[in-house]
C-alpha positions in Angstrom: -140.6 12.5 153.6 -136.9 12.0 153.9 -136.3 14.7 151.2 -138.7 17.5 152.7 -136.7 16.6 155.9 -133.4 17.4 154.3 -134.5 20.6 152.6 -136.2 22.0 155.8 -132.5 21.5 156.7 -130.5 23.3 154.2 -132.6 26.0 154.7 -132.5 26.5 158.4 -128.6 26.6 158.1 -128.5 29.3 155.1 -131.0 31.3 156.9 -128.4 31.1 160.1 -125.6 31.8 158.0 -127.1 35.1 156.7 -127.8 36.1 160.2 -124.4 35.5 161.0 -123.2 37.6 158.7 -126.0 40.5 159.0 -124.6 40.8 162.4 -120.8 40.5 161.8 -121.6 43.8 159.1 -123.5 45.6 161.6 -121.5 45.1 164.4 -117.9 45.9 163.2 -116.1 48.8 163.6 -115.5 51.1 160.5 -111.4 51.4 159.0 -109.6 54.8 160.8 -110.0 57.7 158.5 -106.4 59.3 157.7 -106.2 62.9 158.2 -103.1 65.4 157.6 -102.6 67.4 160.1 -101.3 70.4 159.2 -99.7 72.6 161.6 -100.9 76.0 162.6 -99.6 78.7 160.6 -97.2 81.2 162.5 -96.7 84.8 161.6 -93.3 85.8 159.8 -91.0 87.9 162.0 -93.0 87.2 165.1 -89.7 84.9 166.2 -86.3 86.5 166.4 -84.2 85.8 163.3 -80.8 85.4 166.0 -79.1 86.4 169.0 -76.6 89.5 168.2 -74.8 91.7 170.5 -75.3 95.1 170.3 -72.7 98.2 170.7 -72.4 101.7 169.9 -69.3 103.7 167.8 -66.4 104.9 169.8 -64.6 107.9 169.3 -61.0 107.5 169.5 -57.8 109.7 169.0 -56.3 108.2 165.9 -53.1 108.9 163.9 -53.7 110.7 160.5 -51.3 108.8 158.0 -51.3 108.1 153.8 -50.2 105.2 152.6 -47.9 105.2 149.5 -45.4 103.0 147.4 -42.1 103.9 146.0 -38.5 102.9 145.7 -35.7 102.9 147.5 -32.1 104.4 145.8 -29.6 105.9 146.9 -29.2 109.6 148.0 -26.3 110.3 145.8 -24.2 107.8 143.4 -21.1 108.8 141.8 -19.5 107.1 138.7 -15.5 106.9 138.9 -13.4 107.4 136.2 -9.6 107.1 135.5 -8.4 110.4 134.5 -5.4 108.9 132.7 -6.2 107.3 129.8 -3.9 104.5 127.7 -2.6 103.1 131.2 -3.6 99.4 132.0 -5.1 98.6 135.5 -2.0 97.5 137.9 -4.4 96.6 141.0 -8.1 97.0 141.9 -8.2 97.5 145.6 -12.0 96.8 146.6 -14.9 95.0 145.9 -18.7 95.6 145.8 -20.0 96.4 148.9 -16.8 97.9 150.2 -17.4 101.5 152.4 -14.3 102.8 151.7 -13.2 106.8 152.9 -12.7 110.0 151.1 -9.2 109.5 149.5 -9.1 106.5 149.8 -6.8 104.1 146.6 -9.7 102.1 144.6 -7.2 101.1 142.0 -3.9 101.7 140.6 -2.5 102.2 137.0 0.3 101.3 135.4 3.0 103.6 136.6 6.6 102.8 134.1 5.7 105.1 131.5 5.1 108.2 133.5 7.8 107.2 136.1 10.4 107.8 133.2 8.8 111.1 132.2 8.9 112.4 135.6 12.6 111.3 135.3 13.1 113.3 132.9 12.0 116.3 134.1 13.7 116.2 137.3 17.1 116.0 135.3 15.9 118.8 133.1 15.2 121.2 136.5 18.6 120.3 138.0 20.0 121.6 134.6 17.9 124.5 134.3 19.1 125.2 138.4 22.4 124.7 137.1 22.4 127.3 134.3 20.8 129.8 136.4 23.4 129.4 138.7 26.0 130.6 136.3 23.8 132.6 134.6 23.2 134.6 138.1 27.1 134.7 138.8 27.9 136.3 135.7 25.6 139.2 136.1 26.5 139.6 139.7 30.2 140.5 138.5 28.5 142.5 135.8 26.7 144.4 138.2 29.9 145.3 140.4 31.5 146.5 136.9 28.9 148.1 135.6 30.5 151.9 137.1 33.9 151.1 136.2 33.7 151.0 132.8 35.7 147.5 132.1 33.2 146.1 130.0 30.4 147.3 127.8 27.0 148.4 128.8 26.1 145.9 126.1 27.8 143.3 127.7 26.2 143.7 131.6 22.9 143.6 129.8 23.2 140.6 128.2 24.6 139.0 131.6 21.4 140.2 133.3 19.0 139.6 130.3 21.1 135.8 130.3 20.0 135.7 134.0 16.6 136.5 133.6 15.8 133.7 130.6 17.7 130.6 133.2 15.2 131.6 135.7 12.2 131.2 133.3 13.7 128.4 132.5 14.1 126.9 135.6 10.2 128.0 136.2 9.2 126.2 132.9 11.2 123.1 134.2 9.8 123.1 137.6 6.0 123.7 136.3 6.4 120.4 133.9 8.2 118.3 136.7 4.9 119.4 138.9 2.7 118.6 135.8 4.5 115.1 135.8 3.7 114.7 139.5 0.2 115.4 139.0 -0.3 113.0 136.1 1.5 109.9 139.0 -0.7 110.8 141.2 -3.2 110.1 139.0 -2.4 106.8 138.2 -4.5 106.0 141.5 -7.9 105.9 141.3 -9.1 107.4 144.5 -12.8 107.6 146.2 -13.8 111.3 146.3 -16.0 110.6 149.5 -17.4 108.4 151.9 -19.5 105.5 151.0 -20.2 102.4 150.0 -19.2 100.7 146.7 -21.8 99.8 144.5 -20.5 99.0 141.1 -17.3 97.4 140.0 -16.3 97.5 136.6 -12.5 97.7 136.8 -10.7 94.4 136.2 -6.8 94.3 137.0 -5.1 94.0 132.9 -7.7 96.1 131.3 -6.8 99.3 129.6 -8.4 102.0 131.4 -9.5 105.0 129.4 -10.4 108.6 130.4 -14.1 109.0 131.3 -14.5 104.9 131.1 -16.8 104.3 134.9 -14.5 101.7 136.6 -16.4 102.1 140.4 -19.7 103.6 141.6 -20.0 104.9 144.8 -23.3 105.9 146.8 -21.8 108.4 148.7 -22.2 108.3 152.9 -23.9 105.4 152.3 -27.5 107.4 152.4 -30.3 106.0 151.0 -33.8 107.1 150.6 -37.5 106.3 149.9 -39.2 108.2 146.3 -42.5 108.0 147.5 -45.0 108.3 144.8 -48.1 110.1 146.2 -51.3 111.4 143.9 -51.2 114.8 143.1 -54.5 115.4 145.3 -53.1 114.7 148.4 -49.1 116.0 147.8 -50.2 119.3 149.8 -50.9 116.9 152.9 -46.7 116.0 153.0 -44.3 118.8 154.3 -40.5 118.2 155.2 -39.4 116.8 158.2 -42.5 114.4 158.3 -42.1 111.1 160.0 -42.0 108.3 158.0 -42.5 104.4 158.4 -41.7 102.3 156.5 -42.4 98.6 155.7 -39.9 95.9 154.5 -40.3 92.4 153.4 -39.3 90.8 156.6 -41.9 92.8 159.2 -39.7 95.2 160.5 -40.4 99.1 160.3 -37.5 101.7 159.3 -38.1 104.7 160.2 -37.7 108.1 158.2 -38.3 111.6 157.8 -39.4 113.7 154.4 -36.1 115.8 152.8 -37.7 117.5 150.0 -41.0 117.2 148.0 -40.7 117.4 144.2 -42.2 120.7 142.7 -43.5 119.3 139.8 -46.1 116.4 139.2 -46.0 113.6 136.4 -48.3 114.3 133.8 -48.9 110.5 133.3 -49.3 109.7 136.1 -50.4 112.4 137.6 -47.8 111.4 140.7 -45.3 113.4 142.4 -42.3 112.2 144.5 -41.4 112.7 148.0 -38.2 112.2 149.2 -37.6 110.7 152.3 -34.2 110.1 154.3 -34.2 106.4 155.8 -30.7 105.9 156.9 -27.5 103.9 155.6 -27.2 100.5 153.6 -25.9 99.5 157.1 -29.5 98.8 158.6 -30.6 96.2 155.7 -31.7 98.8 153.1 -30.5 97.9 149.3 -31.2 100.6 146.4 -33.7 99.1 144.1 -36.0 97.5 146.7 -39.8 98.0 146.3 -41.4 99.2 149.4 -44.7 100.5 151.2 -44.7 103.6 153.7 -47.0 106.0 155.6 -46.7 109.5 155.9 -47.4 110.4 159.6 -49.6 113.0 159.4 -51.2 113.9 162.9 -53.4 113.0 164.8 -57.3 113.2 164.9 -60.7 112.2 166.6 -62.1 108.7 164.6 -65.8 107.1 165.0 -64.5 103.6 164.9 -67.0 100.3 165.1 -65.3 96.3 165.4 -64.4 95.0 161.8 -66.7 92.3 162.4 -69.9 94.9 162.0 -69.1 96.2 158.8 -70.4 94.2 156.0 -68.9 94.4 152.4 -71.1 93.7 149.1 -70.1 94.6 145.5 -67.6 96.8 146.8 -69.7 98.5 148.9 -69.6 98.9 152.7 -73.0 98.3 155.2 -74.0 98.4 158.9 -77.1 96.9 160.7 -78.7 100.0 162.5 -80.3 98.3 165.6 -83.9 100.2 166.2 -86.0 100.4 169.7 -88.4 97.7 168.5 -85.1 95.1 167.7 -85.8 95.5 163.6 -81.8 95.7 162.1 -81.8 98.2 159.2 -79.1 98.0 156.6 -77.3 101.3 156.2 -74.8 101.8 153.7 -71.5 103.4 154.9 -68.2 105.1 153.9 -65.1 103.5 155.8 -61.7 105.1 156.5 -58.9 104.5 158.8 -58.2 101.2 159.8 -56.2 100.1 162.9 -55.9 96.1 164.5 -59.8 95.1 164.9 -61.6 98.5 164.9 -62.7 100.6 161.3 -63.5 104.5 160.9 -67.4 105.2 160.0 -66.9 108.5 157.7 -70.3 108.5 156.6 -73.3 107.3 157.5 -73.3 106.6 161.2 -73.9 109.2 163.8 -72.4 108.4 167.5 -75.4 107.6 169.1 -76.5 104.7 167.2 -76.5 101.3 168.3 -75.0 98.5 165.3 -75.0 94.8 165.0 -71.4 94.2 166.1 -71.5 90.1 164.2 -73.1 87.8 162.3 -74.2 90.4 160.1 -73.4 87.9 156.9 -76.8 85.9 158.0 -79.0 89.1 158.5 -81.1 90.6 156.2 -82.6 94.8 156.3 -86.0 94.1 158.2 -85.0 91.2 160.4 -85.8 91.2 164.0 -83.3 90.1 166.4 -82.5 89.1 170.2 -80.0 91.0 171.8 -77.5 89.5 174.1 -75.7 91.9 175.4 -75.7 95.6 174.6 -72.3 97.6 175.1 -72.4 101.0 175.4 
Protein backbone atom coordinates (compact mmCIF):
# COMPACT_ATOMS: atom_id res chain seq x y z
CA UNK A 1 0.00 0.00 0.00
CA UNK A 2 2.82 2.24 1.19
CA UNK A 3 4.75 1.61 -2.16
CA UNK A 4 1.77 2.37 -4.63
CA UNK A 5 1.43 5.52 -2.43
CA UNK A 6 4.90 6.58 -3.13
CA UNK A 7 4.94 5.84 -6.79
CA UNK A 8 1.51 7.69 -7.33
CA UNK A 9 3.86 10.34 -5.94
CA UNK A 10 6.89 10.34 -8.15
CA UNK A 11 4.70 10.47 -10.85
CA UNK A 12 2.56 13.38 -10.03
CA UNK A 13 5.78 15.53 -9.51
CA UNK A 14 7.51 14.43 -12.99
CA UNK A 15 4.28 14.98 -14.71
CA UNK A 16 4.32 18.72 -13.05
CA UNK A 17 7.82 19.08 -13.94
CA UNK A 18 7.20 18.56 -17.66
CA UNK A 19 4.46 20.96 -17.53
CA UNK A 20 6.66 23.31 -16.10
CA UNK A 21 8.88 23.13 -18.62
CA UNK A 22 6.29 22.75 -21.72
CA UNK A 23 5.23 26.16 -20.61
CA UNK A 24 8.68 27.84 -19.86
CA UNK A 25 9.49 26.68 -24.00
CA UNK A 26 6.26 28.00 -25.17
CA UNK A 27 6.14 31.02 -23.44
CA UNK A 28 9.66 32.55 -23.89
CA UNK A 29 10.65 35.01 -26.12
CA UNK A 30 12.90 33.97 -29.19
CA UNK A 31 16.99 35.45 -29.28
CA UNK A 32 17.13 39.00 -31.53
CA UNK A 33 18.03 38.22 -34.98
CA UNK A 34 21.22 40.31 -36.12
CA UNK A 35 20.83 42.12 -39.31
CA UNK A 36 23.50 44.43 -41.24
CA UNK A 37 22.15 47.32 -42.19
CA UNK A 38 23.57 48.50 -45.10
CA UNK A 39 23.19 51.94 -46.04
CA UNK A 40 21.34 53.25 -49.03
CA UNK A 41 23.38 53.57 -52.02
CA UNK A 42 23.92 57.27 -53.29
CA UNK A 43 24.73 58.20 -56.78
CA UNK A 44 28.38 59.29 -57.73
CA UNK A 45 28.69 62.98 -58.63
CA UNK A 46 25.23 63.79 -57.22
CA UNK A 47 27.35 65.71 -54.18
CA UNK A 48 29.77 68.45 -54.98
CA UNK A 49 33.37 67.22 -55.04
CA UNK A 50 34.41 71.01 -53.14
CA UNK A 51 33.86 74.50 -52.77
CA UNK A 52 36.09 76.56 -55.52
CA UNK A 53 35.95 80.06 -56.45
CA UNK A 54 35.39 80.90 -59.74
CA UNK A 55 37.08 83.87 -62.02
CA UNK A 56 37.50 84.72 -65.55
CA UNK A 57 41.10 85.87 -67.53
CA UNK A 58 42.01 89.41 -67.43
CA UNK A 59 43.60 91.24 -70.08
CA UNK A 60 46.31 93.36 -69.06
CA UNK A 61 49.00 95.69 -70.72
CA UNK A 62 52.19 93.88 -70.04
CA UNK A 63 55.84 94.53 -70.82
CA UNK A 64 57.32 92.39 -73.68
CA UNK A 65 60.92 91.28 -72.29
CA UNK A 66 63.59 88.09 -73.04
CA UNK A 67 65.37 86.82 -70.51
CA UNK A 68 69.02 85.93 -71.19
CA UNK A 69 72.40 85.13 -69.40
CA UNK A 70 75.85 86.39 -70.13
CA UNK A 71 78.97 87.97 -68.57
CA UNK A 72 80.03 90.84 -67.56
CA UNK A 73 83.76 92.38 -68.88
CA UNK A 74 85.05 95.19 -69.46
CA UNK A 75 84.41 97.54 -72.49
CA UNK A 76 87.97 97.95 -73.31
CA UNK A 77 91.23 96.57 -71.43
CA UNK A 78 94.62 97.67 -72.31
CA UNK A 79 97.96 95.73 -71.49
CA UNK A 80 100.95 98.17 -70.49
CA UNK A 81 104.17 97.72 -71.52
CA UNK A 82 107.68 99.32 -70.79
CA UNK A 83 108.91 100.51 -73.97
CA UNK A 84 112.57 100.47 -72.60
CA UNK A 85 113.81 97.34 -72.27
CA UNK A 86 117.09 96.17 -69.87
CA UNK A 87 116.08 98.89 -67.28
CA UNK A 88 115.02 97.60 -63.75
CA UNK A 89 111.79 98.87 -62.06
CA UNK A 90 112.75 102.00 -59.73
CA UNK A 91 109.06 102.51 -58.29
CA UNK A 92 105.54 101.12 -59.01
CA UNK A 93 103.24 103.86 -58.29
CA UNK A 94 99.67 102.05 -57.98
CA UNK A 95 97.94 99.20 -57.11
CA UNK A 96 94.93 97.08 -58.38
CA UNK A 97 91.93 98.85 -58.30
CA UNK A 98 93.58 102.18 -58.68
CA UNK A 99 91.50 104.76 -61.42
CA UNK A 100 94.25 106.58 -62.26
CA UNK A 101 94.10 109.53 -65.42
CA UNK A 102 95.43 109.72 -68.92
CA UNK A 103 99.17 110.45 -68.34
CA UNK A 104 99.32 109.66 -65.48
CA UNK A 105 103.19 107.82 -63.89
CA UNK A 106 102.30 103.92 -63.17
CA UNK A 107 106.00 103.20 -62.68
CA UNK A 108 109.32 104.39 -63.08
CA UNK A 109 112.62 102.81 -64.53
CA UNK A 110 115.93 102.96 -63.66
CA UNK A 111 117.13 106.26 -64.99
CA UNK A 112 121.49 106.33 -64.42
CA UNK A 113 122.21 104.79 -67.58
CA UNK A 114 120.33 107.00 -69.84
CA UNK A 115 120.90 110.12 -67.59
CA UNK A 116 124.67 109.77 -68.70
CA UNK A 117 123.84 109.27 -72.39
CA UNK A 118 121.73 112.33 -72.42
CA UNK A 119 124.92 113.92 -70.84
CA UNK A 120 126.64 113.11 -73.40
CA UNK A 121 124.82 114.43 -76.00
CA UNK A 122 124.20 117.71 -74.56
CA UNK A 123 128.11 118.24 -74.48
CA UNK A 124 128.36 117.03 -77.94
CA UNK A 125 125.57 119.89 -79.21
CA UNK A 126 127.36 122.62 -77.26
CA UNK A 127 130.43 121.50 -79.35
CA UNK A 128 128.79 121.16 -82.50
CA UNK A 129 127.20 125.01 -81.63
CA UNK A 130 130.55 125.87 -81.02
CA UNK A 131 132.10 124.82 -84.31
CA UNK A 132 129.35 126.31 -86.26
CA UNK A 133 130.13 129.33 -84.65
CA UNK A 134 133.48 129.57 -86.08
CA UNK A 135 132.70 127.76 -88.87
CA UNK A 136 129.98 130.68 -89.73
CA UNK A 137 132.53 133.55 -88.89
CA UNK A 138 134.96 132.33 -91.23
CA UNK A 139 132.72 132.38 -94.17
CA UNK A 140 131.23 135.63 -93.23
CA UNK A 141 134.79 137.31 -93.75
CA UNK A 142 134.99 135.11 -96.87
CA UNK A 143 131.97 136.45 -98.18
CA UNK A 144 133.05 140.19 -97.71
CA UNK A 145 136.35 139.10 -99.66
CA UNK A 146 135.00 137.24 -102.03
CA UNK A 147 135.10 140.62 -104.82
CA UNK A 148 138.33 141.71 -103.75
CA UNK A 149 140.33 139.15 -104.82
CA UNK A 150 142.53 138.47 -101.47
CA UNK A 151 141.96 135.06 -101.30
CA UNK A 152 141.05 132.27 -103.62
CA UNK A 153 137.71 131.33 -104.91
CA UNK A 154 138.82 127.99 -103.61
CA UNK A 155 139.39 129.13 -100.35
CA UNK A 156 135.68 131.10 -99.75
CA UNK A 157 134.19 127.80 -100.84
CA UNK A 158 135.63 125.74 -98.51
CA UNK A 159 134.69 128.48 -95.71
CA UNK A 160 131.04 128.21 -96.79
CA UNK A 161 131.11 124.43 -97.61
CA UNK A 162 132.96 124.28 -93.70
CA UNK A 163 129.84 126.20 -92.60
CA UNK A 164 127.38 124.22 -94.15
CA UNK A 165 128.79 120.53 -92.61
CA UNK A 166 128.87 122.42 -88.60
CA UNK A 167 125.33 123.08 -89.11
CA UNK A 168 124.46 119.50 -89.99
CA UNK A 169 126.37 118.78 -87.40
CA UNK A 170 124.85 120.69 -85.00
CA UNK A 171 121.32 119.16 -86.51
CA UNK A 172 122.63 115.57 -86.04
CA UNK A 173 123.69 116.55 -82.40
CA UNK A 174 120.52 118.15 -81.58
CA UNK A 175 118.25 115.26 -83.18
CA UNK A 176 120.31 112.53 -80.87
CA UNK A 177 120.09 114.82 -77.71
CA UNK A 178 116.05 114.86 -78.52
CA UNK A 179 116.29 111.00 -79.18
CA UNK A 180 118.04 110.79 -75.63
CA UNK A 181 115.12 112.81 -74.19
CA UNK A 182 112.65 110.62 -75.62
CA UNK A 183 114.17 107.46 -74.41
CA UNK A 184 114.04 109.43 -70.33
CA UNK A 185 110.88 110.01 -70.80
CA UNK A 186 110.33 106.74 -71.25
CA UNK A 187 111.64 105.38 -68.36
CA UNK A 188 108.02 106.23 -66.87
CA UNK A 189 105.48 104.09 -67.47
CA UNK A 190 102.50 106.18 -68.03
CA UNK A 191 98.51 105.31 -68.30
CA UNK A 192 97.41 106.15 -71.90
CA UNK A 193 93.81 106.82 -70.57
CA UNK A 194 91.30 106.93 -67.97
CA UNK A 195 90.43 104.03 -65.97
CA UNK A 196 90.68 101.70 -63.54
CA UNK A 197 93.63 99.36 -62.86
CA UNK A 198 92.99 95.87 -63.15
CA UNK A 199 96.16 93.90 -63.31
CA UNK A 200 99.48 94.44 -61.69
CA UNK A 201 102.39 92.63 -62.66
CA UNK A 202 105.21 95.11 -62.16
CA UNK A 203 107.20 94.50 -58.92
CA UNK A 204 109.82 97.33 -57.91
CA UNK A 205 113.72 95.31 -58.65
CA UNK A 206 112.47 93.39 -61.67
CA UNK A 207 113.97 93.93 -64.98
CA UNK A 208 111.45 95.19 -67.23
CA UNK A 209 111.61 94.21 -70.80
CA UNK A 210 110.03 95.74 -73.95
CA UNK A 211 106.54 94.29 -74.72
CA UNK A 212 106.63 92.42 -71.05
CA UNK A 213 102.56 93.56 -69.68
CA UNK A 214 103.51 95.20 -66.28
CA UNK A 215 99.65 96.95 -65.77
CA UNK A 216 96.20 96.35 -67.29
CA UNK A 217 93.88 98.98 -67.59
CA UNK A 218 89.95 98.85 -68.36
CA UNK A 219 89.84 102.07 -69.78
CA UNK A 220 86.94 104.71 -68.40
CA UNK A 221 86.18 102.21 -66.18
CA UNK A 222 83.14 100.91 -68.71
CA UNK A 223 81.90 97.68 -68.30
CA UNK A 224 79.31 95.78 -70.09
CA UNK A 225 76.95 92.79 -70.28
CA UNK A 226 77.65 89.87 -73.48
CA UNK A 227 74.37 88.77 -73.45
CA UNK A 228 74.04 85.41 -75.09
CA UNK A 229 70.56 85.25 -76.83
CA UNK A 230 69.42 82.14 -79.37
CA UNK A 231 69.70 82.92 -82.76
CA UNK A 232 65.72 82.75 -83.14
CA UNK A 233 64.96 85.51 -81.22
CA UNK A 234 68.43 87.93 -81.96
CA UNK A 235 66.10 89.93 -84.54
CA UNK A 236 63.80 90.83 -81.47
CA UNK A 237 67.14 93.15 -79.85
CA UNK A 238 68.01 96.50 -81.54
CA UNK A 239 70.53 99.16 -80.04
CA UNK A 240 69.60 101.52 -77.61
CA UNK A 241 67.26 98.79 -75.92
CA UNK A 242 66.78 99.10 -72.17
CA UNK A 243 68.28 96.72 -70.17
CA UNK A 244 67.86 95.22 -66.54
CA UNK A 245 69.83 93.58 -65.11
CA UNK A 246 69.98 91.21 -62.00
CA UNK A 247 72.91 90.89 -59.52
CA UNK A 248 73.50 88.52 -56.63
CA UNK A 249 72.45 90.91 -53.92
CA UNK A 250 68.71 91.91 -55.39
CA UNK A 251 69.42 95.06 -56.87
CA UNK A 252 68.75 95.92 -60.66
CA UNK A 253 71.44 97.82 -62.88
CA UNK A 254 70.22 99.23 -65.48
CA UNK A 255 71.58 99.31 -69.24
CA UNK A 256 71.10 99.93 -72.66
CA UNK A 257 72.11 97.64 -75.97
CA UNK A 258 75.55 99.20 -77.84
CA UNK A 259 75.91 96.82 -80.66
CA UNK A 260 74.56 93.32 -81.64
CA UNK A 261 77.14 90.94 -82.97
CA UNK A 262 76.67 90.09 -86.74
CA UNK A 263 77.51 86.71 -86.64
CA UNK A 264 76.07 83.72 -84.59
CA UNK A 265 78.06 80.70 -82.89
CA UNK A 266 77.78 77.70 -84.84
CA UNK A 267 77.92 75.67 -81.54
CA UNK A 268 75.93 77.13 -79.93
CA UNK A 269 73.96 78.57 -82.17
CA UNK A 270 74.12 81.92 -79.83
CA UNK A 271 74.91 85.43 -80.61
CA UNK A 272 76.07 88.22 -78.32
CA UNK A 273 74.58 91.40 -77.48
CA UNK A 274 76.39 94.08 -76.04
CA UNK A 275 75.05 96.05 -73.55
CA UNK A 276 76.50 99.29 -71.77
CA UNK A 277 75.90 99.00 -67.82
CA UNK A 278 77.94 101.70 -66.32
CA UNK A 279 81.43 101.95 -64.33
CA UNK A 280 83.18 99.46 -61.85
CA UNK A 281 82.02 102.39 -59.55
CA UNK A 282 78.37 100.98 -59.00
CA UNK A 283 79.46 97.30 -57.71
CA UNK A 284 79.99 95.81 -61.21
CA UNK A 285 83.33 93.44 -61.44
CA UNK A 286 84.39 91.97 -65.00
CA UNK A 287 83.99 88.30 -64.79
CA UNK A 288 80.68 88.18 -62.87
CA UNK A 289 77.95 85.83 -64.14
CA UNK A 290 74.66 87.47 -64.46
CA UNK A 291 70.84 87.34 -65.72
CA UNK A 292 69.13 90.29 -67.74
CA UNK A 293 65.93 91.12 -69.75
CA UNK A 294 65.76 92.86 -72.83
CA UNK A 295 62.87 95.41 -72.57
CA UNK A 296 61.07 94.90 -75.48
CA UNK A 297 57.61 96.83 -75.45
CA UNK A 298 54.81 96.47 -74.33
CA UNK A 299 51.67 94.29 -75.22
CA UNK A 300 48.04 93.19 -74.34
CA UNK A 301 48.37 89.67 -71.97
CA UNK A 302 45.41 87.12 -70.95
CA UNK A 303 46.67 86.51 -67.56
CA UNK A 304 44.83 83.99 -64.82
CA UNK A 305 46.19 83.80 -60.78
CA UNK A 306 49.22 81.22 -60.60
CA UNK A 307 47.25 79.30 -58.30
CA UNK A 308 44.80 78.10 -61.33
CA UNK A 309 47.33 76.72 -63.45
CA UNK A 310 48.14 73.27 -62.72
CA UNK A 311 51.50 71.63 -63.86
CA UNK A 312 51.87 67.72 -64.69
CA UNK A 313 54.84 66.00 -66.50
CA UNK A 314 55.83 69.29 -67.70
CA UNK A 315 52.79 70.12 -68.92
CA UNK A 316 50.53 73.06 -68.08
CA UNK A 317 46.30 72.58 -67.30
CA UNK A 318 43.22 74.73 -66.32
CA UNK A 319 39.82 73.59 -64.96
CA UNK A 320 37.27 75.05 -67.45
CA UNK A 321 34.16 75.80 -65.19
CA UNK A 322 30.84 74.77 -67.34
CA UNK A 323 27.05 76.07 -66.77
CA UNK A 324 26.08 72.79 -65.07
CA UNK A 325 29.38 73.25 -62.34
CA UNK A 326 31.31 70.06 -64.22
CA UNK A 327 35.27 71.39 -64.14
CA UNK A 328 36.91 70.21 -67.39
CA UNK A 329 40.64 69.93 -67.64
CA UNK A 330 42.11 71.91 -70.45
CA UNK A 331 45.58 71.76 -71.35
CA UNK A 332 47.33 75.17 -71.91
CA UNK A 333 50.43 77.07 -73.17
CA UNK A 334 51.82 79.65 -70.57
CA UNK A 335 53.95 82.76 -71.17
CA UNK A 336 54.74 85.78 -69.36
CA UNK A 337 54.88 85.74 -65.90
CA UNK A 338 54.65 88.79 -63.49
CA UNK A 339 54.17 88.67 -59.18
CA UNK A 340 50.95 86.27 -58.85
CA UNK A 341 49.31 86.39 -62.33
CA UNK A 342 50.52 83.94 -65.64
CA UNK A 343 49.88 84.59 -69.54
CA UNK A 344 47.30 81.90 -71.13
CA UNK A 345 48.86 81.77 -74.82
CA UNK A 346 46.88 79.00 -75.81
CA UNK A 347 44.02 77.37 -74.96
CA UNK A 348 41.82 79.74 -73.12
CA UNK A 349 39.54 82.26 -74.71
CA UNK A 350 38.55 85.48 -72.57
CA UNK A 351 35.23 84.56 -71.82
CA UNK A 352 35.75 81.47 -69.93
CA UNK A 353 35.29 81.00 -66.45
CA UNK A 354 38.54 78.72 -64.49
CA UNK A 355 38.99 77.19 -61.20
CA UNK A 356 41.16 79.85 -59.65
CA UNK A 357 42.55 77.01 -56.47
CA UNK A 358 42.62 73.82 -55.24
CA UNK A 359 42.89 72.56 -58.53
CA UNK A 360 45.68 69.80 -57.17
CA UNK A 361 42.45 67.82 -55.59
CA UNK A 362 40.22 68.04 -58.71
CA UNK A 363 39.86 65.77 -61.26
CA UNK A 364 38.34 66.39 -65.38
CA UNK A 365 34.54 65.58 -64.70
CA UNK A 366 34.16 66.61 -61.10
CA UNK A 367 31.33 68.75 -60.01
CA UNK A 368 31.92 71.54 -57.81
CA UNK A 369 30.24 74.31 -55.49
CA UNK A 370 31.12 77.68 -56.31
CA UNK A 371 31.74 80.23 -53.71
CA UNK A 372 32.25 83.20 -55.20
CA UNK A 373 32.42 83.96 -58.95
CA UNK A 374 34.72 87.06 -60.01
CA UNK A 375 34.20 88.50 -63.09
Amino acid sequence: MKKAVARSINVLVLLAVLAVSAWWFHFREPPARETAIVPAPTAVGSRPAMTVTAVKPTVLDWQTGLDADGSVAAWQEVSISPELGGFRIAEVLVNVGDRVAKGQTLATLSTASVANDLAQQTAAVAEARASLAEASANAARARKLQDSGAISAQQISQYLTAEQTARSRVQAAEARIKSEQLRMSQTSVIAPDDGVISVRAATAGALARVGEELFRLIRQGRLEWRAEVPGTELFKVREKQPVELAMPDGAVVSGRVRTVAPTIDPQTRKGIVYVDIGTVDGGLRAGMFARGRFNLGHSKALTVPAASVLVRDGFSYLFKLGADNRVTLAKIETGRRQGERIEVTEGLMSDETVVEAGVGFLADGDTVAVAQSIK
